[in-house]
C-alpha positions in Angstrom: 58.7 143.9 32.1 56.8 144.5 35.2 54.1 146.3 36.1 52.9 146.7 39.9 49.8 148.1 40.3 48.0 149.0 43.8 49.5 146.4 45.3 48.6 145.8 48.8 48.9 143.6 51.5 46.6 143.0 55.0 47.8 140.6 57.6 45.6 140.8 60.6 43.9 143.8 60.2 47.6 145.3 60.1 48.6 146.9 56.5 52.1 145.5 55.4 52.2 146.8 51.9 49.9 150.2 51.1 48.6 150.7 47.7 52.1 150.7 46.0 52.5 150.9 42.1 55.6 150.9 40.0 57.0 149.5 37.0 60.8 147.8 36.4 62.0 148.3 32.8 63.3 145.1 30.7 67.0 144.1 31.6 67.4 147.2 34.5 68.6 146.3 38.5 65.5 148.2 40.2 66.3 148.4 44.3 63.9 148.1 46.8 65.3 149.9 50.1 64.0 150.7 53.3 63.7 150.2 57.4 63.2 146.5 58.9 59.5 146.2 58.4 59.0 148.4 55.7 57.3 145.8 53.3 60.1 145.6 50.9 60.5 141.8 51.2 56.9 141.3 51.6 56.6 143.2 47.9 59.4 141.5 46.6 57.7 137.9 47.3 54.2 139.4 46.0 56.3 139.7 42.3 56.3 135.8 42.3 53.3 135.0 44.8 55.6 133.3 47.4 52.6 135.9 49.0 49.5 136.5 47.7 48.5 140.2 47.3 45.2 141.3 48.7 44.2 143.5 46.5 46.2 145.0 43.3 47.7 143.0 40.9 51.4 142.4 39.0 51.6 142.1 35.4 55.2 140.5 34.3 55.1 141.2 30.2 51.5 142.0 30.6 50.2 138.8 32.2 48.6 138.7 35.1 50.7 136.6 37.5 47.6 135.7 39.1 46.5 134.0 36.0 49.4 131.6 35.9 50.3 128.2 37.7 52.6 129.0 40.6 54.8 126.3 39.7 54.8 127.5 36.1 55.7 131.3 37.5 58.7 130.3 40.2 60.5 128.2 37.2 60.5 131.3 35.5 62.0 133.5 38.4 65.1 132.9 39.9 64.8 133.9 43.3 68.1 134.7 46.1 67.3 135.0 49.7 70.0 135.8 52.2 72.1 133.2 53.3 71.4 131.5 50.0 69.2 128.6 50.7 71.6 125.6 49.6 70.1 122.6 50.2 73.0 121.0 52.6 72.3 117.5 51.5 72.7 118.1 47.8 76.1 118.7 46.0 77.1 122.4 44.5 76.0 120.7 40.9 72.9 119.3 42.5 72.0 122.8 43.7 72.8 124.7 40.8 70.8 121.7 38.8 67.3 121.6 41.0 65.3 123.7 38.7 66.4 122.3 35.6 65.6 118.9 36.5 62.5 119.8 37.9 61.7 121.3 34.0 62.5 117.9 32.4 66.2 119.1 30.9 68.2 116.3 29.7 71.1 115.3 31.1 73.7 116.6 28.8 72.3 120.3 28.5 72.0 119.9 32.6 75.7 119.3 33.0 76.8 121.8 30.0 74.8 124.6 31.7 76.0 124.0 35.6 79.6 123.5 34.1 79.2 126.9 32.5 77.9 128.7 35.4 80.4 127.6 37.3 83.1 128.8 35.0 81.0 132.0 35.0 81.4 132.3 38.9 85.2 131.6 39.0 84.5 128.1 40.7 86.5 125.4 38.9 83.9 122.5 38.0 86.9 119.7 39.0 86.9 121.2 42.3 83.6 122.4 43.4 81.0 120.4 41.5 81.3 117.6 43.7 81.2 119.8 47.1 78.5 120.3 49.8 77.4 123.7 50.7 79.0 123.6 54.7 82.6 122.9 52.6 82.4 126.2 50.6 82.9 129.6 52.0 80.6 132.4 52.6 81.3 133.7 49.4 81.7 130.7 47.5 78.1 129.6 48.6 76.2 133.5 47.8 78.0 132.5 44.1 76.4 128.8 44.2 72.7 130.5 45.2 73.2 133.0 42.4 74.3 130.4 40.2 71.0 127.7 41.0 69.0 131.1 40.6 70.2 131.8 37.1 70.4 127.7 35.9 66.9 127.8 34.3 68.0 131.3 32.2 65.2 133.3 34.0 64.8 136.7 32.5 63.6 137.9 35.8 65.8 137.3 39.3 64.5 138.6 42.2 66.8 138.9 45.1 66.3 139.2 49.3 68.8 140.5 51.0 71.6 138.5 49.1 74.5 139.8 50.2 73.6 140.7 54.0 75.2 137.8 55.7 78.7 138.7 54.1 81.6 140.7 55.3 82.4 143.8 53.9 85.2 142.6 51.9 83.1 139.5 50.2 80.3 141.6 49.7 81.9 144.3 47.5 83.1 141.3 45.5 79.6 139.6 45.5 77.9 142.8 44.6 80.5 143.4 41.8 79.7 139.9 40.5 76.3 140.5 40.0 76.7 143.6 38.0 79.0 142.0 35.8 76.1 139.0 35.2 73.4 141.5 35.0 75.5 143.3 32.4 76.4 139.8 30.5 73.3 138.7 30.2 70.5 141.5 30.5 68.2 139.7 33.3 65.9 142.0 34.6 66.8 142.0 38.5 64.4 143.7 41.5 67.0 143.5 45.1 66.1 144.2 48.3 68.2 146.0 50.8 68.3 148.1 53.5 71.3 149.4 52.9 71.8 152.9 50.7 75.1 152.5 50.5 74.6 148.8 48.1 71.1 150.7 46.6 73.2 153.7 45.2 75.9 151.2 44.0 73.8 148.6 41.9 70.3 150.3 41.3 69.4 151.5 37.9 66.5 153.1 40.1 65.9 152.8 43.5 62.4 152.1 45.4 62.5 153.7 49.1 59.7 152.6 51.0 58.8 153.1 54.7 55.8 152.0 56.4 54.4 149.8 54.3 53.9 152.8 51.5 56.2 153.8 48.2 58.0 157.1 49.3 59.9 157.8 46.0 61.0 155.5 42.5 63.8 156.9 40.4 67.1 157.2 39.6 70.1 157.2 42.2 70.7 160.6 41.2 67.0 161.7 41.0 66.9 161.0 45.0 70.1 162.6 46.0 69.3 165.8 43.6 65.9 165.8 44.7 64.7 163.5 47.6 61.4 163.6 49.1 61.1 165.3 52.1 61.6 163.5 55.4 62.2 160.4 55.5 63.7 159.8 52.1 65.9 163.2 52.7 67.1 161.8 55.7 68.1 158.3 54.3 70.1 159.5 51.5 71.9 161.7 53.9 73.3 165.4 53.5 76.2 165.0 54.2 76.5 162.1 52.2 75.0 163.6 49.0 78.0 165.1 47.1 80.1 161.7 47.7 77.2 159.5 46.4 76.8 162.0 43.2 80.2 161.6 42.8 80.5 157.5 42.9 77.7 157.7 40.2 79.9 159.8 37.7 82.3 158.3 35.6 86.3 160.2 35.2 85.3 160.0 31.4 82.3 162.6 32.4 85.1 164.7 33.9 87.9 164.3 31.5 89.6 167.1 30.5 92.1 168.5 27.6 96.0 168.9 28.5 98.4 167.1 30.3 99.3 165.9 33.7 101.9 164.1 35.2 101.5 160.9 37.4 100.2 157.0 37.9 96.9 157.4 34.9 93.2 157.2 36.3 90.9 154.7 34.4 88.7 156.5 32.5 85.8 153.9 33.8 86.6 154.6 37.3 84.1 156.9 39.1 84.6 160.4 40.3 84.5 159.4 44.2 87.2 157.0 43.9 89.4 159.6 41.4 88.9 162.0 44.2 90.4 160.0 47.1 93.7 158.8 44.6 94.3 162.8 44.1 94.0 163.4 47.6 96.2 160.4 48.9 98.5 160.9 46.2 98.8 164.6 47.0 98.2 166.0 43.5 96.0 168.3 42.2 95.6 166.6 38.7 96.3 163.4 37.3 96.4 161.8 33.3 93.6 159.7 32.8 93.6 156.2 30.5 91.6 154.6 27.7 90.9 150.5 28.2 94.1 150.3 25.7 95.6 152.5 28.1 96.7 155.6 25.3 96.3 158.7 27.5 92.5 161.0 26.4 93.3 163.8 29.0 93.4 164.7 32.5 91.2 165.2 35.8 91.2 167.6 38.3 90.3 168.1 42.3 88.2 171.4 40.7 86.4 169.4 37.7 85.6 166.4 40.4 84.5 168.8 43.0 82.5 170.8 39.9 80.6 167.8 40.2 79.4 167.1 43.7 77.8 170.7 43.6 73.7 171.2 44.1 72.4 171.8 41.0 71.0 175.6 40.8 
């Protein structure tokens, strides 16, 4: 889907981005992460040339971004910056609306597809199609900006610190509506954040960078098995590790045969959550429950914990 390659950026004789390749697979949620100043947001905008690369090139489905009209390239993008960009003076519909119209859609598929996303995003079209941005909450608007992002059906959404201006409690929600798009319709999404806790939680793979260079690329658990030395060791945090390996494991990878007695875990929950309920609840095992909710097995503090160990 896209292919970076010796991408590099010079501002003043000072080197913001330095000689960074990587590639994001079709329909994956790739995480850029880093320090303030890394270069993270200064790659992310080279993907759709809001910046122009000085040297190195990106290839989105082989093509040569260079080699195509930067209006022609944004329409195709859907791009999220923090604090979600509304335009004030234009309604939620005219927001979620502005690149459609600006691709010639007719009216009818304009208000089919705005009327869809905002099913899609839990806001009712009676009451918040006719609203202003300042009427909405913090939340409400990050689902509007994701919404105008995804109106043109973009395969590729790039995203800038989306969900930095919310509270904890929004931002869990926000972050567990974008997985729930991503899975729904397969867009190809590359997020910047400097937060590891967010990049562990969404990323397919993860991009650390510091100083303007490409530390490590791979999976969540590729970086807390094996992390780079320094910086990238430092960032995933030891004693961190085992708790992170554990939020990326499903129960169903733990289950095991026999019974247990006790409120069921979700076999879809992960490890690092199943862990905590046995510990609050005081029990050393627990049933666990299909979607149907028919009981496959059980899961244990020692199969959990089995789990969180250093691989030999």
């Amino acid at each position: 889907m896209i292919a970076i390659e010796h991408l590099t950026k010079t501002i003043g004789g000072q080197t913001i981005v330095d000689d960074v390749s990587m590639g994001v697979e079709a329909g994956t949620l790739t995480v850029i992460v880093g320090t303030s100043g890394a270069g993270k947001s200064t790659l992310l905008r080279m993907i759709n040339r809001l910046i122009a690369p000085t040297s190195g090139r990106v290839l989105i489905n082989g093509q040569d971004t260079m080699a195509i009209p930067e209006d022609t390239l944004r329409h195709r993008i859907g791009y999220v910056i923090q604090g979600n960009g509304l335009f004030p003076h234009r309604t939620v519909s005219g927001n979620i609306a502005t690149v459609p119209h600006l691709l010639g859609w007719d009216a009818k598929r304009i208000d089919k597809r705005v009327n869809d996303l905002l099913v899609l995003f839990q806001l009712d079209p009676a009451e918040f199609a006719r609203k202003y941005p300042h009427e909405l909450s913090g939340g409400q608007q990050q689902r509007v900006g994701v919404a105008r992002a995804l109106a043109a059906e973009p395969t590729l959404l790039l995203m800038d610190e989306p969900f930095g201006a919310l509270d904890p409690v929004i931002r869990s929600k926000a972050q567990e509506d974008l997985l729930s798009i991503q899975r729904r319709f397969g867009t190809t999404i590359v997020l910047v954040t400097h937060d590891m806790e967010e990049a562990f939680r969404l990323g397919d793979r993860i991009a650390v960078m510091d100083d303007a260079r490409l530390l490590q690329y791979g999976t969540p658990a590729e970086l807390l098995i094996s992390p780079a030395e320094g910086f990238v060791e430092r960032l995933v945090g030891t004693t961190e590790r085992p708790f992170r390996l554990l939020s990326l494991t499903r129960v169903a990878d733990a289950l095991e045969p026999g019974a247990a007695s006790g409120e069921p875990i979700e076999m879809d929950a992960n490890l690092r959550d199943a862990l905590s309920h046995l510990m609050w609840c005081g029990q050393h095992m627990l049933p666990v429950r299909d979607a149907t909710g028919a009981i496959r097995g059980r899961v244990s503090v020692d199969g959990i914990l089995a789990h969180a160990r250093k691989p030999i």
